[in-house]
C-alpha positions, 0 to 999 in steps of 0.5 A: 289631171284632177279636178281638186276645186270640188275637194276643198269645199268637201274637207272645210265642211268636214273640218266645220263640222268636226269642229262643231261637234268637238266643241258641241258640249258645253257647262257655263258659270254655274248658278248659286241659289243657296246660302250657307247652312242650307241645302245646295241648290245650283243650276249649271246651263249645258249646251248641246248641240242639235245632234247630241239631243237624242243621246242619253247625258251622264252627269257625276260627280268625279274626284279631283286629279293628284296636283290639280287640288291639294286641300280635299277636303273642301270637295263634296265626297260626303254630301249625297248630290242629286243631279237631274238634267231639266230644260228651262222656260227658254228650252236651253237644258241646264244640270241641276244640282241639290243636296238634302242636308245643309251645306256648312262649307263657305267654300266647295269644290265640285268637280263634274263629268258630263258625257253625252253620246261619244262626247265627254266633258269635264269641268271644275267648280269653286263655289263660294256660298254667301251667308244667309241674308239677314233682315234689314233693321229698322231705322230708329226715329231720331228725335229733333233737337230744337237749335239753340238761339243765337246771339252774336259773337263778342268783337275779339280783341288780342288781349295786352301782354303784360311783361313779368321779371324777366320777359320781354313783349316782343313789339312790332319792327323789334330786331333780335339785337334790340331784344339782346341789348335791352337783357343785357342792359 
């Protein structure tokens, strides 16, 4: 009979490892740090794993697949992208993503590939670009109105009815057949 023990070990590290490398390659929430009007700037961070360093990465821009968009013509065909691959002040890499004219879209959809090694991804983008900051404006000085003087209000009294021809002063404990008889008279 064989020994099996020393098997199963063998095939998790297997089945870990292919697991890491599968999922290896990665693109987070992208990084918006430009507005509307203006040339695009994002940064997208990108994980690699440690085996993956010494490839060469491809990063492009692809068209959308039939059915998954069906407005077009938000997609970024027309604009020239500048991709480059930098690493940050934290050594984590991260695709950065620039134009040189302005952007006069409120909203772009970008749809990028990114293959490093044997590895590929891709991944779809909807980005909203807010309007250009606007300076704050400034706070007029209101002018302080004296308060007016105070005096004390007159004791309010109700004022008397006075009954015409044909109306009748409606008094307290009156009953609607009292008020009735005295129309009637």
């Amino acid at each position: 009979m064989k020994d099996t023990s020393l098997l199963k070990p063998v095939i998790f590290l297997a089945i870990l490892l292919s697991y890491q490398t599968t999922f290896a390659l990665g693109l987070k929430q992208p990084d918006v740090r430009s507005h509307f009007g203006e040339p695009l700037h994002i940064v997208i961070p990108l994980t690699l794993a440690a085996n993956e360093l010494g490839h060469s990465v491809i990063i492009q821009q692809i068209s959308p697949k039939k059915g998954d968009q069906p407005d077009t013509s938000k997609f970024l065909p027309k604009l020239d992208l500048l991709f480059e691959l930098a690493v940050d002040e934290n050594m984590r890499h991260q695709i950065i993503i620039n134009t040189v004219k302005p952007v006069n879209e409120l909203i772009l959809d970008l749809s990028l590939m990114v293959q490093v090694g044997p590895n590929q991804i891709i991944r779809q983008y909807s980005i909203l670009l807010d309007p250009v900051t606007m300076p704050a404006k400034r706070k007029v000085a209101r002018r302080k109105i004296p308060p007016l003087p105070t005096t004390k209000p007159a004791k309010r009294m109700p004022a008397k009815m006075v009954a015409s021809e044909g109306t009748y002063v409606v008094q307290s404990g009156d009953s609607l057949s009292k008020i009735a008889q005295k129309f009637k008279g």
